[in-house]
N, C-alpha and C positions, 0 to 999 in steps of 0.2 A: 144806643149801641153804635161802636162805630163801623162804619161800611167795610174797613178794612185793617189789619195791623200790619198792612206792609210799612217800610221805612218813608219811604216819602209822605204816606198820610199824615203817620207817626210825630216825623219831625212838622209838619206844616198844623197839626193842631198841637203842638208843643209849642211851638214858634211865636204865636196868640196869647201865651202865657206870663203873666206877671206877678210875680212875687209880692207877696203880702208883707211877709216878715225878713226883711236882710241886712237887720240892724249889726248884725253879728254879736249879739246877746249882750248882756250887764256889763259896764264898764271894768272891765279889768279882766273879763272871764279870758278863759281861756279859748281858742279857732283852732275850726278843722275843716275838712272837704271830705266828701268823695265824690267818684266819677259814678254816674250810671249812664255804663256806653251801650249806644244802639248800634245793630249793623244790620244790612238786609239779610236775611233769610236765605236758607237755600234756592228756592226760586225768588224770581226779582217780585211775584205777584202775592208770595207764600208771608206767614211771618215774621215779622222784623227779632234779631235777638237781643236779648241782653246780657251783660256780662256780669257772672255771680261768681264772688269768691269764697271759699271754707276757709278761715286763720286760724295758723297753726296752734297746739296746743302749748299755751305758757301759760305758767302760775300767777304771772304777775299783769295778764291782760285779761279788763273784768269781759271782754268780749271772745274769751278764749274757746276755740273750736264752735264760733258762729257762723253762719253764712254772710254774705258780710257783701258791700262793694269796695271797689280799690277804693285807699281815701287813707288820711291820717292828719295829724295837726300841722297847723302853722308853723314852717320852720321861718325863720327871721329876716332870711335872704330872700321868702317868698313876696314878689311885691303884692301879691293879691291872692284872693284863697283860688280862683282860679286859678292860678298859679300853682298854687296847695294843689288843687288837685288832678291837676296837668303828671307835677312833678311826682305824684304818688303814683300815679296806673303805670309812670315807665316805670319804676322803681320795684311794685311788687307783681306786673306782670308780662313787664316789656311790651306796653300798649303806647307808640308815639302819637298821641292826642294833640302836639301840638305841632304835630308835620302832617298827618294822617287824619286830624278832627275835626270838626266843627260844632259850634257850640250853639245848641238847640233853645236850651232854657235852663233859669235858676230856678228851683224850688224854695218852698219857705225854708230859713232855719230850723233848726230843730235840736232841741237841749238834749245833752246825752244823757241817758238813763243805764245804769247798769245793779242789779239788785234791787231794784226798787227805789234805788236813790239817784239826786243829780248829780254830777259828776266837776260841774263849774266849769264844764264846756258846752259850745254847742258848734254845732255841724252843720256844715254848709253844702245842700247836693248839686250838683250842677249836672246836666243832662248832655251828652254826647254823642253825633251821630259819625259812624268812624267808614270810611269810606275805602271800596273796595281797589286794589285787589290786597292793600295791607290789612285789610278788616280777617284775612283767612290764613295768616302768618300765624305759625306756633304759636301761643301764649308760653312766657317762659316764668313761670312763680320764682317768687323770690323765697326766704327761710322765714320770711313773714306768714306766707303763704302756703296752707296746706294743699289746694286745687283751686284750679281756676275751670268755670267750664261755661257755654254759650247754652240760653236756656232759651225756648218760642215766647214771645211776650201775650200771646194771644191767649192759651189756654192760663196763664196768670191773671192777665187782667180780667177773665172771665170765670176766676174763680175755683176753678178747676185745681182739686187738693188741696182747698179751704178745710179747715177743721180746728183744733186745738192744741195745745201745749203743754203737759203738765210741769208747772214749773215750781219748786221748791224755794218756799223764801219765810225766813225767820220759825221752822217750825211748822208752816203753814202752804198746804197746795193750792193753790191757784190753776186757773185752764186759761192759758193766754191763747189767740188768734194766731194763727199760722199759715201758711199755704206751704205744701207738702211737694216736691219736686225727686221722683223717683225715694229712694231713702234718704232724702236731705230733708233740714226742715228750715226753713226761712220764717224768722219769727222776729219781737222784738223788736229792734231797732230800724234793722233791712223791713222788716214787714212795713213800718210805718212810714216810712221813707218812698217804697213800693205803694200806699194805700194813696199817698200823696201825689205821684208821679201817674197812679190811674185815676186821682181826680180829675188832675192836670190835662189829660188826655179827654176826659170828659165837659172841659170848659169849667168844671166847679171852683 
């Protein structure tokens, strides 16, 4: 258990962390990033938050209307997915992460799944702790972007709105894992990404 989830603990056993996997997946696949930015808490002592987005509803994103963090593919101009995903938080919700951030830790890759199937990307998260007093500037979404909002990290990594998902796939329901955040549901991808980042936090 950790003694605390305020930001500075946060980032300092973050800090200790070394990725396992940052091959950036199978020769040829396709790269992505996202950000999961930290910022301190209402009080300096209280906990640290994180930044979660809802993406807008479109037909042609297999991740459409999920909770999600900023983040999207390699553009070509990016020298590094860092880079990638610097240039996504300003893009879909006006977060300067690279005036404003610093960079905590990378987590392992992780192949995108949508449907139950691979997708011949994989995603690369990179952990950010965003520093005050622009960590409290509007968030301004982009049309990518259905809401952006600042969530406590402590009642998540402690499980709190843990439950299921009923997910529909080929005909057939399934209950996937989920953690539940007011009426949002964080599942999936962000879930695993999240299961990964509270290992992270726990030395695993």
């Amino acid at each position: 258990m950790l003694p605390s989830y305020a930001l500075p603990t946060l980032a300092d056993r973050l800090s200790r962390h070394r990725a396992d996997s940052i091959s950036g997946g199978p020769a040829g696949e396709r790269q992505a990033a996202v950000s999961i930015v930290l910022r301190a808490g209402p009080r300096d002592d209280g906990d640290a938050e994180v930044l979660l987005i809802r993406r807008a509803d479109h037909p042609q994103d297999p991740w459409s209307g999920h909770m999600a963090f900023p983040g999207g593919r390699r553009d070509p101009l990016d020298d590094s997915l860092e880079e990638t995903a610097i240039r996504e938080a300003s893009e879909e919700v006006g977060v300067d992460l690279a005036a404003h951030g610093r960079l905590v830790a990378r987590l392992d890759d992780v192949p995108a799944i949508a449907r139950g199937r691979r997708l011949g990307l994989t995603i690369a998260p990179f952990v950010f702790s965003f520093a005050t007093p622009a960590a409290y500037a509007p968030l301004a979404p982009n049309e990518e972007v259905a809401e952006a909002i600042w969530v406590p990290v402590g009642p998540l990594a402690r499980g709190e709105g843990a439950g299921t998902y009923a997910y529909r796939i080929e005909g057939r329901a399934i209950d996937l894992p989920c953690l539940r955040v007011g009426d949002r549901v964080v599942w999936g991808l962000t879930y695993m990404m999240l299961q990964a980042f509270f290992a992270a936090l726990r030395g695993q």
